[in-house]
C-alpha positions in Angstrom: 161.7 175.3 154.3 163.1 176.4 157.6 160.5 174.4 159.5 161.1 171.1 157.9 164.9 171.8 157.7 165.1 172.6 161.6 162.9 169.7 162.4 165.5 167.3 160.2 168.4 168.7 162.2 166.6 167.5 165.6 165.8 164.2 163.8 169.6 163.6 163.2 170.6 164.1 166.9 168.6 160.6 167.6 169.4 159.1 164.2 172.1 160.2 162.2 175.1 160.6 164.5 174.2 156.9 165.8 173.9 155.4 162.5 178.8 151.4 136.0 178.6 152.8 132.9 181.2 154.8 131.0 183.2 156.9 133.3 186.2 158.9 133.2 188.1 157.9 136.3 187.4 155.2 138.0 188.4 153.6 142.2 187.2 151.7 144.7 183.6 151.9 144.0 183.4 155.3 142.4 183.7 155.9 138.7 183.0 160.2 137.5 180.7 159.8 135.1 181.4 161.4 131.4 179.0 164.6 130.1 177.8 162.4 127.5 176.2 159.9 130.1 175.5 163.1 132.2 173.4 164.5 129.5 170.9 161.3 129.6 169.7 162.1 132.6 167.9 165.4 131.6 164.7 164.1 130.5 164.2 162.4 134.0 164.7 165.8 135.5 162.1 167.4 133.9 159.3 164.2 134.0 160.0 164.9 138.3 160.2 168.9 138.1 156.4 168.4 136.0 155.6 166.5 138.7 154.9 169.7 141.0 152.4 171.3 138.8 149.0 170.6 139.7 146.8 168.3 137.3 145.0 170.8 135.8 148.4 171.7 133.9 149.8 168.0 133.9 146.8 166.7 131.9 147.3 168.8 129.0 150.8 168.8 129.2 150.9 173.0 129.8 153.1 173.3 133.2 155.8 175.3 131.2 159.5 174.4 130.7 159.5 171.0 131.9 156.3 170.3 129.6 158.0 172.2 126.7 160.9 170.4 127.1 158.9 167.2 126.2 157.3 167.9 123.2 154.3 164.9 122.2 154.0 163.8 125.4 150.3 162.5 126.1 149.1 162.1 129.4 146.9 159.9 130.6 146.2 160.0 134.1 146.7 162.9 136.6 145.3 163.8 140.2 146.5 164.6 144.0 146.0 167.4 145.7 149.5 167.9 146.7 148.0 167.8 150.4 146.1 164.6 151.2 147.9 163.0 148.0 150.7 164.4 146.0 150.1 165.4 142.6 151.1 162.4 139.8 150.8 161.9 136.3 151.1 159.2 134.0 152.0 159.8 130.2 153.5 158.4 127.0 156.7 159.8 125.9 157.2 159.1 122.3 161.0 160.4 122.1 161.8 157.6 125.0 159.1 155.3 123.5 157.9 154.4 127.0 155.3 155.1 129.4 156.1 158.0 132.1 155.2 157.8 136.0 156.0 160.7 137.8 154.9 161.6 141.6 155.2 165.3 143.2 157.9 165.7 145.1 157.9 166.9 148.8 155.6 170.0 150.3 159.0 170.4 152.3 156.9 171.6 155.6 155.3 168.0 155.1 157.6 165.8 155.0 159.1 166.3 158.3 156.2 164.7 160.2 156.5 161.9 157.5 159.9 161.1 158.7 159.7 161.6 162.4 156.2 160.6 163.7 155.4 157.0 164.8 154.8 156.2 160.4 159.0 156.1 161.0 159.3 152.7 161.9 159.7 149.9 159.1 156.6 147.6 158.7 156.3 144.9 156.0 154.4 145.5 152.8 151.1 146.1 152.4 149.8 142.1 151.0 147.1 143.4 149.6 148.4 145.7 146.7 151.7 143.8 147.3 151.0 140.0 146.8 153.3 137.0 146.7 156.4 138.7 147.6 159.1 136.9 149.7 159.3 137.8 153.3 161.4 140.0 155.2 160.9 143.0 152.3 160.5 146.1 154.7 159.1 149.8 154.4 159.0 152.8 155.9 155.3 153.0 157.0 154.5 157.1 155.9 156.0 156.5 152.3 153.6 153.6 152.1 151.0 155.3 153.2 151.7 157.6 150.3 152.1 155.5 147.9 148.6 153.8 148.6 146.7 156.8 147.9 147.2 157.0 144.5 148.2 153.4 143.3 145.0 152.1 142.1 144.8 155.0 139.7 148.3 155.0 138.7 148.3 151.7 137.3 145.1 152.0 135.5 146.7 154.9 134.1 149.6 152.8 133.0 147.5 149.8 131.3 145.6 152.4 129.5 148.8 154.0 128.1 150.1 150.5 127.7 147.5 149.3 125.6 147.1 152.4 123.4 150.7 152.6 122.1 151.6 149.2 122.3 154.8 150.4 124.9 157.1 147.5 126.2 158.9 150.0 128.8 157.8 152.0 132.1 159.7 155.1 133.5 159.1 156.0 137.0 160.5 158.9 138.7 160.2 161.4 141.3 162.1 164.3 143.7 162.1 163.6 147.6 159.1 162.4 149.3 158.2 161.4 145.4 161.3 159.9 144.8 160.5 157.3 147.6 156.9 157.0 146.1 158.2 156.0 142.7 160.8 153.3 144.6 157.6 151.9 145.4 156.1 151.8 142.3 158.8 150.1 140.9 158.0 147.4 143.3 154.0 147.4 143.0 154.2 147.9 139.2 155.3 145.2 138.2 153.3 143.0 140.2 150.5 143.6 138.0 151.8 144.2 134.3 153.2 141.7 131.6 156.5 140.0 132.3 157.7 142.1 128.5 157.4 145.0 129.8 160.9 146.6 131.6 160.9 149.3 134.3 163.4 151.6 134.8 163.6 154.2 138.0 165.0 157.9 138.4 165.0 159.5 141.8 166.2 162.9 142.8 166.8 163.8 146.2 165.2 160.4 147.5 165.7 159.0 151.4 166.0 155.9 152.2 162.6 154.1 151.6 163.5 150.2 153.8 165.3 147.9 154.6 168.2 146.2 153.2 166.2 143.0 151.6 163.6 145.7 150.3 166.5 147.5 148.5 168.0 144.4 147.2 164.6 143.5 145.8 164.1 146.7 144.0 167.9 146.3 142.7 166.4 142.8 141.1 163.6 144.1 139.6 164.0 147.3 138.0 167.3 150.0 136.5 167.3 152.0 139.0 169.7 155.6 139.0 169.2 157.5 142.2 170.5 161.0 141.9 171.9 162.9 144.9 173.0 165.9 144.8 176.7 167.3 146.8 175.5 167.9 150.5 171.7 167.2 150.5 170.3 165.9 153.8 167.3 164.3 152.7 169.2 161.1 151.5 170.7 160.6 154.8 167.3 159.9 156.2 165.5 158.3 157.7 169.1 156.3 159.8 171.1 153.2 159.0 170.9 153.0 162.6 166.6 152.2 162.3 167.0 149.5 159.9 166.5 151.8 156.4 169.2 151.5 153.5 169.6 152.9 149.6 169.2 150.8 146.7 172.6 150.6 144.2 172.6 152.7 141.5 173.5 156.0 142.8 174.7 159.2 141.0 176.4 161.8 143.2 176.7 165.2 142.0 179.7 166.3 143.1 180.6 170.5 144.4 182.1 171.2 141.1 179.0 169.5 139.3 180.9 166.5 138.3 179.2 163.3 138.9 180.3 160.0 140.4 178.8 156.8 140.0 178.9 155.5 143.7 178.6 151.3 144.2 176.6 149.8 146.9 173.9 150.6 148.8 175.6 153.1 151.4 178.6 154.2 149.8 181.1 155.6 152.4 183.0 157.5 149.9 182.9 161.2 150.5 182.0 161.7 146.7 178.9 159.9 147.7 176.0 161.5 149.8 176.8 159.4 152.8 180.3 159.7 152.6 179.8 163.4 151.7 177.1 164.2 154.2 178.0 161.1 157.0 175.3 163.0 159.4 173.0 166.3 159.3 175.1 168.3 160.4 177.5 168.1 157.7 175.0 168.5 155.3 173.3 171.9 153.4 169.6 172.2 152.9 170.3 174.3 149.9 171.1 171.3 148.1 168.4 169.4 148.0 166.2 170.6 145.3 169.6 171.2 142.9 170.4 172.5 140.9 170.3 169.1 138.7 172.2 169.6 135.1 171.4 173.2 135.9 167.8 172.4 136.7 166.0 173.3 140.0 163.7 170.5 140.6 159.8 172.2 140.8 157.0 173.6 138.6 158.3 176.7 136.3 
């Protein structure tokens, strides 16, 4: 942890300092969300903390609480290594009636080099598992990379759940460097299913994944809730000042574990992560993996 958060800290000298539903209260772009639309998050909290148990536990659905907590869930694809590839699974949840993808979320003393090596810089989409997509959609290259390993097994996984039970609806979610993984899926997904089926995104903890168009397109194409969490640095990177932006859709939890609904891509607001953590600095690496809905994202 300390390597990765040390190395972030160095990153933000270069990058950072140069760069609704129901709800309670509502202004300029924030609305505090209410416990009973708090409370729907839980199951994506515990598809992304399931997401760091290896395979072996995944495909039998036996990684402990977050497996419990889903009781009937079939899997039907799992692999990674959480090295080469992060671990993934893909599954049917019969309480959700949809089809699961989850992606492992960062080996912290990984991710660094992801962020700050020459894989940084924004490049366009892959064409090949990306076709036909309008220009100018940008990514960062290492999350791509990523996301590449495992894709051609992901979405086989996803037809076959598909087909067996008949589903109309995908789930894709993730914590950190998985987070950003599952963005992507929620692009390349769709490329390749049936226009019935809907996709819907949960990230935990996620950085910014591209460019402005890139985030605009993921905002047209799936429901996407990204969940921060108080003073957590990892979603102030990679910089605004390199190009990178958020999607919409975010949900801030706040110090005293209320949470706001923040508009826009970048909220300023300081009950939104870049208002509340405007550069490393300000930020605490303590937050990062949660607690979410008293949850610590990881394998249990």
């Amino acid at each position: 942890m300390s390597r990765f958060i040390s190395g972030l800290f160095a990153l933000a000298a270069v990058v950072s300092v140069s760069a609704a539903p129901a709800a309670l209260e509502t202004r300029d772009g924030v609305s505090i969300l209410s416990p009973t639309i708090i409370a729907t998050f839980k199951p994506y909290t515990q598809f992304a903390s399931a997401a760091f148990c290896s395979p072996s536990l995944t495909a039998n659905w036996t990684c402990g609480e977050a497996c419990d907590s889903r009781p009937g869930f079939t899997t039907y694809g799992a692999g990674g290594d959480s090295d080469n590839v992060q671990y993934w699974y893909v599954g049917y949840d019969p309480g959700l009636e949809a089809v699961v993808v989850a992606h492992q979320g960062t080996n912290i003393t990984e991710l660094l080099p992801i962020l700050t090596d020459l894989e940084l810089a924004l490049a366009p989409l892959d064409s090949k598992l990306f076709p036909n997509l309008p220009a100018g959609l940008m990514a960062h290259t290492g999350f791509q990379i990523a996301h590449a390993k495992a894709a051609p097994d992901v979405l086989a996984a996803v037809q076959k759940a598909l087909a067996v039970h008949k589903a109309a609806k995908v789930i894709m979610t993730g914590h950190s460097l998985g987070a950003a993984i599952a963005v992507l899926d929620s692009i390349h997904l769709p490329l390749y299913l049936p226009s019935t089926v809907s996709f819907e995104t949960y990230t935990f903890g996620q950085p910014r994944v591209g460019n402005a168009a890139l985030a605009d397109y993921v905002d047209a194409h799936t429901h996407i809730s990204r969940v921060t969490h108080n003073k957590d640095p990892v979603p102030t990177v990679p910089g605004r000042a390199l190009g990178h932006a958020h999607s919409n859709g975010e949900k801030h939890i706040l110090a005293n574990d209320e949470w706001a609904a923040c508009a826009g891509h970048d909220n300023p607001d300081v009950e939104c992560s870049t208002g509340a953590a405007p550069n490393i600095f300000a930020s605490n690496k303590e937050d990062h993996d949660g607690p979410y809905q008293g949850i610590i994202i990881g394998c249990h």
